[in-house]
Structures are given as structure tokens and as C-alpha cells.
C-alpha positions as CSV (number, residue, x, y, z in Angstrom):
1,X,20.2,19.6,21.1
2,X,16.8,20.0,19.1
3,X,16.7,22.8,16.7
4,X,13.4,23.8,14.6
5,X,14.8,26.8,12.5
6,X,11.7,28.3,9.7
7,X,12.1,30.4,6.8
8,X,10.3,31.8,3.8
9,X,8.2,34.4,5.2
10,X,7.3,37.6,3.7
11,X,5.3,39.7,3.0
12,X,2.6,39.1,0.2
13,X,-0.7,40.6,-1.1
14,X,-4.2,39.1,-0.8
15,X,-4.3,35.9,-3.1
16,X,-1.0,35.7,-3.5
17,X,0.8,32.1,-2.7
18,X,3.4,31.5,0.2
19,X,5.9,28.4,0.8
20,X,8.0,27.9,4.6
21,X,9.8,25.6,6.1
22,X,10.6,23.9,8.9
23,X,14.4,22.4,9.1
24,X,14.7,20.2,12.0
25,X,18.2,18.8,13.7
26,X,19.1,17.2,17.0
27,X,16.7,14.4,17.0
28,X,15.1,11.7,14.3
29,X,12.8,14.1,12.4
30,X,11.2,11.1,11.5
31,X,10.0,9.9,14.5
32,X,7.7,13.0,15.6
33,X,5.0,14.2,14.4
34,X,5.3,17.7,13.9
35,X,3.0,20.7,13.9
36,X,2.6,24.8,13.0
37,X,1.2,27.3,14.7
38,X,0.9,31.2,14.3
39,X,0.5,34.2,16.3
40,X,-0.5,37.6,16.0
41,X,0.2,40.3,18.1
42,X,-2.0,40.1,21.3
43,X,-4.0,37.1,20.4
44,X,-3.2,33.3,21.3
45,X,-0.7,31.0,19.5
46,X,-3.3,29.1,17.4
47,X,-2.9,25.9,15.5
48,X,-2.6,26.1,11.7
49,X,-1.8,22.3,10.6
50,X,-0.1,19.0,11.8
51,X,1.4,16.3,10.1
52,X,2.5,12.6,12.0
53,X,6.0,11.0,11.3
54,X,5.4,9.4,8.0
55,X,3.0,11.7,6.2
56,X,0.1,8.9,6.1
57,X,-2.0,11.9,8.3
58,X,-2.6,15.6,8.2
59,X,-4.5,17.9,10.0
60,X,-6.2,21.2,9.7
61,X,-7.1,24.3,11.6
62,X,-11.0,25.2,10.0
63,X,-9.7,27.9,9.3
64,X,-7.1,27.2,6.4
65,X,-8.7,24.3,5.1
66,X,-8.5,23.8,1.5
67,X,-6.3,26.7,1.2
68,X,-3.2,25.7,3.1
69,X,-1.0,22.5,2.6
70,X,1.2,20.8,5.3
71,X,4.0,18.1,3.7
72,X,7.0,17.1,5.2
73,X,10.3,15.5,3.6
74,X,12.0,13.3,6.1
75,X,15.2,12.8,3.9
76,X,15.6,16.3,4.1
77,X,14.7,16.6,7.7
78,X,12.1,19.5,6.8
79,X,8.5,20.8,7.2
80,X,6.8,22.9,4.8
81,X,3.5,24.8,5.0
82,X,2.0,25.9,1.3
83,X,-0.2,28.9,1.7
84,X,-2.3,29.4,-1.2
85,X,-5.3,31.9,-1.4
86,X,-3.8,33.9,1.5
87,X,-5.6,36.7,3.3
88,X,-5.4,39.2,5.5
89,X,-6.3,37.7,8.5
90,X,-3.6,35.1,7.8
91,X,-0.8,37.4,9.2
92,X,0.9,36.2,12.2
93,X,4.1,35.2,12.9
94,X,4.4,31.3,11.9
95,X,6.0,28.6,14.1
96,X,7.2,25.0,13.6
97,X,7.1,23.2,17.0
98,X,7.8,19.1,17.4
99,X,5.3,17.0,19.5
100,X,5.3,14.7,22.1
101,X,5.3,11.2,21.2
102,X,2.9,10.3,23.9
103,X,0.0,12.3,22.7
104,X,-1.7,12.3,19.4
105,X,-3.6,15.6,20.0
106,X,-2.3,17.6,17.3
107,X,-4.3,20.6,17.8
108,X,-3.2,21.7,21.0
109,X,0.4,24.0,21.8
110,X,0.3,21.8,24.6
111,X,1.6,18.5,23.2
112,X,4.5,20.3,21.2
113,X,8.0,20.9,23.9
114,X,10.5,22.4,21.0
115,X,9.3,25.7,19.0
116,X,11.3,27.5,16.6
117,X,12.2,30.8,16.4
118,X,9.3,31.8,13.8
119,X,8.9,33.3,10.8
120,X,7.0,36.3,10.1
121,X,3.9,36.3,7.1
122,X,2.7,38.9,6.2
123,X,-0.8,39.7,4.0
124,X,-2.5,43.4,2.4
125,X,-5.5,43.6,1.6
């Protein structure tokens, strides 16, 4: 079955740099484009970045442009999200999701069907 299992979180201090991934099994990790998304406590999951199957397009929240980094190696069947810069306001728990091949609307939660588990980040002022 599809698994999406992240890791590297922590916790960090303002400026400080950040790496996670994304491992992906069950399915051609290739073939999906794949997206993350984080959450804080009592907000809404909000997109963070997306990348499609062979790395030729990425895409950012506003928010974490220029600061954040989404790559992906498919020989390795994994995802990874390089935080640089980070703040604050970047804490939230972080999840890897796959999406849909029928949609190309990378910025919605709506078009991703597997989630991982997430991995908590964590950023003091």
C-alpha cells in the first residue's frame, strides 16, 4: 500500500537552516507529483511547495519563496524540503502528501489522496 513516511524535524532557532524528507513506497514515486503542506495548531493545513514527477517544475507558497527549497530524488524514492532563513511563523507540523495524477493544481490539499504522518518543525524567536 502507499506509504509517505517524513523525518528531520526539530526544533531550530530563528535563521537557522532545516532539511526533511519525504520517503515514499507502495507506488512509482516517479510518476506523481508530489507536494508539502504544514499545519499549526488551530489553523488550516496550508501549502508550502510542490514539485511534478520529474523535477522540470516547482512550486511555491508566497510565503516561503526564496527561502525554502523543494527537490526530489526519484532513485531514492524521496522528497526533501530545505528550509533556510527559518522563522517563527514557520512552525507547524510538516506533511508530505502525493497527488492526483488527474489534476495539476498543486496548491490545493484537495488534489493530494495519501499524507504522511508528519513531522514536527519547530522555530524561537
Amino acid at each position: 500500500q502507499v506509504q509517505l513516511v517524513e523525518s528531520g524535524g526539530g526544533s531550530v532557532q530563528a535563521g537557522d537552516s532545516l532539511r526533511i524528507s519525504c520517503t515514499g513506497s507502495g507506488f512509482t514515486f516517479s510518476s506523481y507529483g508530489m507536494g508539502w503542506f504544514r499545519q499549526d495548531p488551530g489553523k488550516e493545513r496550508e501549502f508550502v511547495a510542490g514539485v511534478n514527477g520529474n523535477s522540470s517544475n516547482m512550486y511555491y507558497a508566497d510565503s516561503v519563496k526564496g527561502r525554502f527549497t523543494i527537490s526530489r530524488d526519484n532513485a531514492k524514492n524521496t522528497m526533501y524540503l530545505q528550509m533556510n532563513r527559518l522563522k517563527p511563523e514557520d512552525t507547524a507540523v510538516y506533511y508530505c502528501a502525493r497527488k492526483a495524477t488527474y489534476t495539476n493544481h498543486y496548491y490545493s490539499s484537495a488534489s493530494y489522496f495519501y499524507w504522511g504522518q508528519g513531522t514536527q518543525v519547530t522555530v524561537s524567536s
